[in-house]
C-alpha positions as CSV (number, residue, x, y, z in Angstrom):
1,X,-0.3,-110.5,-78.5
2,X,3.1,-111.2,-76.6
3,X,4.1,-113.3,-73.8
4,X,2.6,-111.5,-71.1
5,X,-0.8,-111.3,-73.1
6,X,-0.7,-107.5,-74.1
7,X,-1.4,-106.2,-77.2
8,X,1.8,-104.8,-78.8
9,X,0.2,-102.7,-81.6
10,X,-0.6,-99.0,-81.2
11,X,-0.5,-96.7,-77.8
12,X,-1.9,-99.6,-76.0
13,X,0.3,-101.7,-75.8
14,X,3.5,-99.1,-76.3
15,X,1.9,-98.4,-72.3
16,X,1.1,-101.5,-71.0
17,X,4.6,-103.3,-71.5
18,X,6.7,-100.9,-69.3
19,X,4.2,-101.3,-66.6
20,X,4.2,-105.4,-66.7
21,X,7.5,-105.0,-67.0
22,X,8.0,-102.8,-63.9
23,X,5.8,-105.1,-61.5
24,X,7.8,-108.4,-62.5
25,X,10.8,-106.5,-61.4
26,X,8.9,-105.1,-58.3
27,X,7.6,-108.8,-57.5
28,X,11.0,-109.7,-57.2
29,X,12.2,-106.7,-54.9
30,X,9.0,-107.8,-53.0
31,X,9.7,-111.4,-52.2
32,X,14.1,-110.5,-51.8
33,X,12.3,-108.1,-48.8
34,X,9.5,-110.4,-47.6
35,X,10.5,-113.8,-48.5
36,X,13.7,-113.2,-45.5
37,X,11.4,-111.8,-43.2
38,X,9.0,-114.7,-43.2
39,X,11.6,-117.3,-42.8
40,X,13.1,-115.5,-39.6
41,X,9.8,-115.4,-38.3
42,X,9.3,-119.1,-39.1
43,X,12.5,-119.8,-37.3
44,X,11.1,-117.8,-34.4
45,X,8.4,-120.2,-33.8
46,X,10.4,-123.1,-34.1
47,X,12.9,-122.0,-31.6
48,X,10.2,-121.2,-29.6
49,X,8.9,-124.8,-29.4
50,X,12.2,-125.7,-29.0
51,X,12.4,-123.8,-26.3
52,X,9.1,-124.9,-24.8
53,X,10.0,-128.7,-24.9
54,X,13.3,-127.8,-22.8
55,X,11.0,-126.0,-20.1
56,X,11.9,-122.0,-21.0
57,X,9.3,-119.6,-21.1
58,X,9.7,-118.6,-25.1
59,X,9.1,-115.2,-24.9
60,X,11.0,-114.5,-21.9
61,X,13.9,-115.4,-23.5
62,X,12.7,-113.3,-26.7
63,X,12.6,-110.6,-24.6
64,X,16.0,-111.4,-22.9
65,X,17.4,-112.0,-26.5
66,X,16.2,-108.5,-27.5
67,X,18.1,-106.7,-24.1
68,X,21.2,-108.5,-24.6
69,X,21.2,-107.5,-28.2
70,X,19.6,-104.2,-28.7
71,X,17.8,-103.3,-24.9
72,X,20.6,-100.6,-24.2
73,X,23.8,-98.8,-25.7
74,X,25.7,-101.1,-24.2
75,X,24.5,-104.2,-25.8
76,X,24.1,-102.1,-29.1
77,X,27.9,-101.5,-29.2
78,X,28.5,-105.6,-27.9
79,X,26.2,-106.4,-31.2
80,X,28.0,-104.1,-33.5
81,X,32.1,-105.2,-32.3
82,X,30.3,-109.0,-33.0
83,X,28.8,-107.8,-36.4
84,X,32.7,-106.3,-37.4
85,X,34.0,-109.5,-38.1
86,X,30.8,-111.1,-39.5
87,X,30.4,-108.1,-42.3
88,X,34.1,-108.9,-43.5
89,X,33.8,-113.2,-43.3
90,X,30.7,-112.6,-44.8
91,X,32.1,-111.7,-47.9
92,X,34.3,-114.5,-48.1
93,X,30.7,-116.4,-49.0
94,X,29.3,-113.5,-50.5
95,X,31.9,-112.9,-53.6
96,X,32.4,-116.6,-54.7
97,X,28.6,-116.9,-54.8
98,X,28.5,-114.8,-57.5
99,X,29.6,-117.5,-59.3
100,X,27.1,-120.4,-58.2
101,X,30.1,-121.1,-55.7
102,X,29.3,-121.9,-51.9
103,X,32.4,-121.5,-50.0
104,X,32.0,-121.9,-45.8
105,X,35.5,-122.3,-45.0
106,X,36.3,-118.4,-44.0
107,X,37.2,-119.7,-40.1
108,X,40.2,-121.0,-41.9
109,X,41.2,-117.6,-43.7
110,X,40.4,-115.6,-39.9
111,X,43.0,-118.2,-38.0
112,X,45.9,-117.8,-40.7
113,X,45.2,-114.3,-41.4
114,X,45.1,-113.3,-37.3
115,X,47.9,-116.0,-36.9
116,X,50.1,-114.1,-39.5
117,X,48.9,-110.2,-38.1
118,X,50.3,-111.4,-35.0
119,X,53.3,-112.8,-36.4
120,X,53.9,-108.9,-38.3
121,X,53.0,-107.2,-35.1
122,X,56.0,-109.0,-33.0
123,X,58.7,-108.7,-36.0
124,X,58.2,-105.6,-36.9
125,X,57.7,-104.6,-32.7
126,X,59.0,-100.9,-32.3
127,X,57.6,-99.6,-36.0
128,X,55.8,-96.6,-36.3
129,X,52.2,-97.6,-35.8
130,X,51.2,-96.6,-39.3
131,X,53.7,-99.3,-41.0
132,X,53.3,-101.4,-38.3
133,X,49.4,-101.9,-39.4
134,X,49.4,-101.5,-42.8
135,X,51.8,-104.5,-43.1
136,X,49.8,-106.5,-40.4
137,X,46.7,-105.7,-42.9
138,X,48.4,-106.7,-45.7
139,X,49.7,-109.6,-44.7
140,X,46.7,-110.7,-43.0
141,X,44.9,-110.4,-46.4
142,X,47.6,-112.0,-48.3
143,X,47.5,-115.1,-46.6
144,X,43.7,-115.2,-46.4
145,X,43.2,-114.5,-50.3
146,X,45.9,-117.4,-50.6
147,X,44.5,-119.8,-48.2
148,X,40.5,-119.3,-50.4
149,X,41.8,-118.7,-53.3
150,X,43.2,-122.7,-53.4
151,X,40.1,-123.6,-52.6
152,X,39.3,-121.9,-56.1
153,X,41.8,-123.3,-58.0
154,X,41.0,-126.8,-56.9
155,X,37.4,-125.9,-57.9
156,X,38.3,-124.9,-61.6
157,X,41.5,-127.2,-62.2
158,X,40.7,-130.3,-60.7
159,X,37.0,-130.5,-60.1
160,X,36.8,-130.1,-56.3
161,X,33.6,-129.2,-54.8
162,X,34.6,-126.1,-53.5
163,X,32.1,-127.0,-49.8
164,X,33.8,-129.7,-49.3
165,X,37.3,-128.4,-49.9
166,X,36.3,-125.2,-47.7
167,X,35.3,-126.8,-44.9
168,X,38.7,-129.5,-45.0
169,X,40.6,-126.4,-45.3
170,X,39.3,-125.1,-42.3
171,X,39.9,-128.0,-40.1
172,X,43.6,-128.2,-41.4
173,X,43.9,-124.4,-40.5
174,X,42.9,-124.8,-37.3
175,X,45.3,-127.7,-36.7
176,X,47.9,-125.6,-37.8
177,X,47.2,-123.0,-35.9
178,X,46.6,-124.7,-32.5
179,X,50.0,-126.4,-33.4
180,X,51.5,-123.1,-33.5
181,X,50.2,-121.3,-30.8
182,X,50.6,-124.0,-28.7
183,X,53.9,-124.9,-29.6
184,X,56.6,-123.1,-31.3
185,X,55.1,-119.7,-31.0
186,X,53.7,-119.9,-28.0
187,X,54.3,-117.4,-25.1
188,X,55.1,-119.2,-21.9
189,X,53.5,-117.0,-19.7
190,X,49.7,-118.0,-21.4
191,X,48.4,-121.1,-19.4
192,X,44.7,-121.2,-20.0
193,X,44.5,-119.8,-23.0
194,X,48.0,-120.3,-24.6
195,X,49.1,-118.0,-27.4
196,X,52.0,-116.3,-29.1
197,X,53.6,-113.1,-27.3
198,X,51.1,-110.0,-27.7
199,X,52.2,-107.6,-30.4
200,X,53.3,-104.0,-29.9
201,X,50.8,-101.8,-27.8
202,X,51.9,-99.1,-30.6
203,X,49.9,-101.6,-33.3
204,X,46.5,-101.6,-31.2
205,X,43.4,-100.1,-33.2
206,X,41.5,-97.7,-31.3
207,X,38.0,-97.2,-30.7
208,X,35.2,-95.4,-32.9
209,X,35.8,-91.7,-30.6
210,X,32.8,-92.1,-27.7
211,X,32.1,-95.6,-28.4
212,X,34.1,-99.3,-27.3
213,X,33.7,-100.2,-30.6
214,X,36.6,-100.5,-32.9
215,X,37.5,-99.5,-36.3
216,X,36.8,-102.4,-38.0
217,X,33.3,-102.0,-37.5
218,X,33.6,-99.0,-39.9
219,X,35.8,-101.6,-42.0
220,X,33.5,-103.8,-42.8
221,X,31.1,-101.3,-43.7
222,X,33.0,-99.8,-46.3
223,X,34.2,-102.9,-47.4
224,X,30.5,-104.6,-48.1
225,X,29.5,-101.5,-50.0
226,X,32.9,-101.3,-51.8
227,X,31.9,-105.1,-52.6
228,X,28.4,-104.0,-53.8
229,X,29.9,-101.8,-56.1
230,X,31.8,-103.9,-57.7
231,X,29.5,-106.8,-58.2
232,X,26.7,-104.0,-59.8
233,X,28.9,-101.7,-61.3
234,X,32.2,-102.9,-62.6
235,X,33.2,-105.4,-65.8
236,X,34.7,-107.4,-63.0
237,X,31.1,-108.1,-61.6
238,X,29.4,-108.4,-64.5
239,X,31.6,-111.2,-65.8
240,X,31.4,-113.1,-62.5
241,X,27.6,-112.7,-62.5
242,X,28.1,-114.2,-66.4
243,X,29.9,-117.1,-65.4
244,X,27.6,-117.8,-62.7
245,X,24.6,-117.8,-64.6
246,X,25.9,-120.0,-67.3
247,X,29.7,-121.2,-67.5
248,X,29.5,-122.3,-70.7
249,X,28.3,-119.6,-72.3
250,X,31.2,-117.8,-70.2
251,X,33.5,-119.7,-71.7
252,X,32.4,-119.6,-75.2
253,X,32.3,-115.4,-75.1
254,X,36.3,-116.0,-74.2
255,X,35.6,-114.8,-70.6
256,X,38.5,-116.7,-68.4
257,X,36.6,-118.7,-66.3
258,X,39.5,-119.8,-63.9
259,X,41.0,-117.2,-63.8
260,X,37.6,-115.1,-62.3
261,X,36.7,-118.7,-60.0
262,X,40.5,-118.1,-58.1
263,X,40.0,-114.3,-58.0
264,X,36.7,-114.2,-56.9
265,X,37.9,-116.5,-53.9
266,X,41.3,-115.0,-53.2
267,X,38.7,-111.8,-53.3
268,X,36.5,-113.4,-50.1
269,X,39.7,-114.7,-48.5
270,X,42.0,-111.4,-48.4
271,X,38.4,-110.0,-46.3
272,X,38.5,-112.9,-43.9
273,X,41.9,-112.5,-43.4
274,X,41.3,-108.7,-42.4
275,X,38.7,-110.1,-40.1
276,X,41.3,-111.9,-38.6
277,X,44.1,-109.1,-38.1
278,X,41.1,-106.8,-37.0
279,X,40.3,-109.4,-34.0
280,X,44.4,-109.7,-33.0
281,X,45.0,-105.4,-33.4
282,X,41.5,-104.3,-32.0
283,X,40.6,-107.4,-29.3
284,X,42.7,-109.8,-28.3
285,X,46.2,-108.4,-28.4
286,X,47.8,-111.9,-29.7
287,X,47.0,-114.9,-31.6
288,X,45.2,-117.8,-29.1
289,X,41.8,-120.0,-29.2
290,X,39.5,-117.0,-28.4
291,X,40.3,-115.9,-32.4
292,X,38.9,-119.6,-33.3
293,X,34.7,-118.0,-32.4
294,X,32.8,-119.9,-35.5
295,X,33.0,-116.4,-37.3
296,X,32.9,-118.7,-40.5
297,X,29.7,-120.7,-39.6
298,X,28.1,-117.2,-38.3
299,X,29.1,-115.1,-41.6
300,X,28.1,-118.0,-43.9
301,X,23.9,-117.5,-42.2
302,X,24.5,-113.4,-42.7
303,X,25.4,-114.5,-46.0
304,X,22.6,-116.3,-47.1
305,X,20.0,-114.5,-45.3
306,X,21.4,-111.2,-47.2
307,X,20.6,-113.3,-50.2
308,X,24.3,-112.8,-51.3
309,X,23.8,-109.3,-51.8
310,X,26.9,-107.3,-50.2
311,X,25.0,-104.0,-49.2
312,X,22.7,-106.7,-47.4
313,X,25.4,-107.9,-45.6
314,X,25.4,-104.7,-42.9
315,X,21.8,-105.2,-41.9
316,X,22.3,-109.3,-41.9
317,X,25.3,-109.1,-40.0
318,X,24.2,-106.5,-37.1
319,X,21.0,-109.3,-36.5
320,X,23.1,-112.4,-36.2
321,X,26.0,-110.2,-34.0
322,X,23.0,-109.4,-31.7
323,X,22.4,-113.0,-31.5
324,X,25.6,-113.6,-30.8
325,X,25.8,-111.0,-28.0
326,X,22.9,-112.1,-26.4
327,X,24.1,-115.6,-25.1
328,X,25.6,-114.7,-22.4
329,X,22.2,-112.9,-21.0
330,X,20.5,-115.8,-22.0
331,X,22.5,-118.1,-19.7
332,X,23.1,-115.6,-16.7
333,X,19.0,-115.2,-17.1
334,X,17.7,-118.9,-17.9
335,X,20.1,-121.2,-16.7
336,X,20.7,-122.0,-20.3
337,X,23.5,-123.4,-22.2
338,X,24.9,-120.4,-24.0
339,X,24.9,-122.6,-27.0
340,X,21.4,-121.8,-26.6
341,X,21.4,-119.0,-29.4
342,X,23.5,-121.2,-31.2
343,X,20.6,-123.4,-32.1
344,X,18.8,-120.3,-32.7
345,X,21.0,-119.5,-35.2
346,X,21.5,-123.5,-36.6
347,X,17.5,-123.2,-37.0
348,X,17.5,-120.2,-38.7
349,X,19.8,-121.0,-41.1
350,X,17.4,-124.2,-42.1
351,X,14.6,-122.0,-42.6
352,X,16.6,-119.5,-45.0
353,X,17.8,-122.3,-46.8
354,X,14.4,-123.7,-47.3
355,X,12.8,-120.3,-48.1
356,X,15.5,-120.4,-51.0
357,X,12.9,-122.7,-53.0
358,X,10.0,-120.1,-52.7
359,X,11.6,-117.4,-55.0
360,X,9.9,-117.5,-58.2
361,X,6.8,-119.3,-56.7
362,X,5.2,-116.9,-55.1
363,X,1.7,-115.5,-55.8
364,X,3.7,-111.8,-56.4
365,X,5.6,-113.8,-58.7
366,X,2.1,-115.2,-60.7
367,X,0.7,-111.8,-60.6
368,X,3.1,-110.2,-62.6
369,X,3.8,-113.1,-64.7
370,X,0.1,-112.9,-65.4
371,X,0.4,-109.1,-65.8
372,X,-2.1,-108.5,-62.7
C-alpha cells in the first residue's frame, strides 16, 4: 500500500497512481480558479451591506459599477488605460513574492521613475523621438529597480522586513518628489496642480491605432507574460522559487540567496518605474501630483488576487482598473464619495487575504488526498 492507499504491485496500481496523482494536481488548479472567485463574491456582499447601512441601493450601484467599467467601449478603453499601469506595478509585488517576499512600496518606484522620465524628456528636448524614449524608459527603469532593489538589500543584509521598509520608502519618495515638483523643478506656469515643464511633444506615446488607449497597455501585457516565463521556464525562476520555498536549503545547494533577494526586487522596481515613464509620455505630459494615483496600493490587490501568478496579473488587473474607472460614475450617479470604490477595493483585498488560509483545506483538496 502507499500513502494514498493504492496498491503499488502489478497493473493495478501501475494505473491508479497517475490518476491520484493527476486529481491532487487538478484539486489545486480547482481551488487557484475557485477559491478567487468566492472571495470576490464574498466581498460583494459585504460591500453591499456596506452600502445598505450608508442608504445606497446595492445593486444600483453594481449595476452602475458594471457601466462605468465595462457597459460601453468607452468605459472598456477607460478600464484598460487604468489596468496599463496596474499590470506593470503589479509585478513589482508579483516577482519578489517568489521568494516569500511582500513588497507594497511600488508608488515609490512610479513617482521616481515618472519624476526621472520627465527629467530625460526636458534634457534631451529636440532628440529624435526614438532616443528620446528609449532613454526616458531606461532611465525610468533604472531608478525604479534601484529605488526596490534597496529595499532588497536591506531585507538580505541587515534583516529589514522588506513591508515595512517598502512602505517607508514610499512615503520618503513621495516627499521627495513633492519637494521637487514643487520647488526646484517646478514650472511656474502650473498653479493647481504644480509640476515640472512638460517634456517634448516629439516624446509623447501614441495610441493603440482606433482606440485612446496607449501603448503601455500592450506593455504591460507583454511584460506579465515575459514575467511568467521566466518564473516557469528559466534557471532564474526556478532558483527564486527554491529560495522561497526553503532559504536554507537555498543556501546549502550554494544558490546566492542575496544576490537573487536584490535582483528579484530591482526586477519588480525597473517595471514600476516603466509604469511611471508610461503615465508622464502617454498621460500627463509632465511630472505633478496626478502621477501620485495609489497605483502601488491598487497593483499590490491585483497582485494577490492573481495569486502571484504573472499571466494572472492581465485578467486581475483589467477587474480592479474597471473599479477604478467606475468611481467617477458612481459619484456623478449616487451622490457618493468617489472613494466609494475605494472601500470596495480595501474590502476586497481583506477577503483575498483571508481566502489565503483556505488553500489546502478544501474538500477538493481531501478528495484527492483521499484518492476520491
Amino acid at each position: 500500500m502507499d500513502a494514498f492507499g493504492a496498491r503499488t504491485d502489478g497493473l493495478a496500481g501501475r494505473r491508479r497512481r497517475p490518476f491520484l496523482i493527476r486529481s491532487a494536481a487538478n484539486a489545486a488548479l480547482a481551488e487557484a480558479i475557485l477559491i478567487p472567485i468566492a472571495a470576490v463574491g464574498v466581498a460583494f456582499v459585504l460591500f453591499g451591506l456596506f452600502l445598505a447601512v450608508v442608504g445606497s441601493p446595492p445593486l444600483e450601484v453594481f449595476s452602475s459599477i458594471y457601466r462605468g467599467a465595462f457597459g460601453t467601449w468607452f468605459s472598456w478603453q477607460n478600464t484598460l488605460v487604468r489596468a496599463a499601469p496596474l499590470m506593470l506595478v503589479a509585478l513589482c509585488t508579483t516577482i519578489p513574492a517568489q521568494l516569500g517576499l511582500v513588497v507594497i512600496g511600488g508608488d515609490g518606484a512610479v513617482l521616481l521613475g515618472g519624476l526621472m522620465a520627465a527629467l530625460c524628456g526636458l534634457v534631451l528636448a529636440g532628440a529624435p523621438a526614438a532616443v528620446g524614449l528609449a532613454v526616458m524608459a531606461a532611465c525610468a527603469a533604472v531608478v525604479g529597480a534601484g529605488w526596490i532593489g534597496l529595499v532588497g538589500a536591506l531585507r538580505h543584509y541587515r534583516g529589514v522586513n522588506e513591508t515595512i521598509s517598502s512602505l517607508l520608502f514610499t512615503y520618503l519618495a513621495v516627499s521627495v518628489f513633492r519637494h521637487l515638483v514643487q520647488g526646484p523643478l517646478r514650472d511656474p506656469e502650473t498653479q493647481n496642480y504644480p509640476g515640472t515643464y512638460p517634456i517634448d511633444p516629439a516624446f509623447a506615446i501614441g495610441e493603440i491605432p482606433s482606440t485612446n488607449i496607449h501603448w503601455g497597455l500592450a506593455a504591460g501585457i507583454v511584460a506579465c507574460i515575459a514575467i511568467w516565463i521566466v518564473i516557469k521556464r528559466t534557471p532564474f525562476g526556478q532558483a527564486m522559487r527554491v529560495v522561497g520555498g526553503n532559504p536554507r536549503a537555498a543556501r546549502i545547494a550554494g544558490l546566492p540567496v542575496g544576490l537573487l533577494t536584490v535582483a528579484a526586487c530591482a526586477l519588480g522596481g525597473a517595471f514600476a518605474g516603466l509604469a511611471g515613464f508610461f503615465e508622464v509620455s502617454a498621460v500627463i505630459g509632465r511630472a505633478n501630483s496626478a502621477l501620485y494615483a495609489h497605483y502601488g496600493l491598487s497593483a499590490v490587490l491585483v497582485s494577490f488576487v492573481a495569486r502571484h501568478n504573472a499571466a494572472a496579473v492581465i485578467p486581475a488587473a483589467i477587474a480592479v482598473g474597471g473599479i477604478r474607472a467606475a468611481g467617477g460614475l458612481v459619484q456623478r450617479a449616487h451622490g457618493l464619495p468617489d472613494a466609494t470604490v475605494m472601500v470596495f477595493e480595501g474590502i476586497v483585498f481583506l477577503v483575498v487575504l483571508w481566502s489565503a488560509s483556505w488553500y489546502g483545506r478544501t474538500p477538493l483538496s481531501r478528495m484527492a488526498a483521499d484518492g476520491k
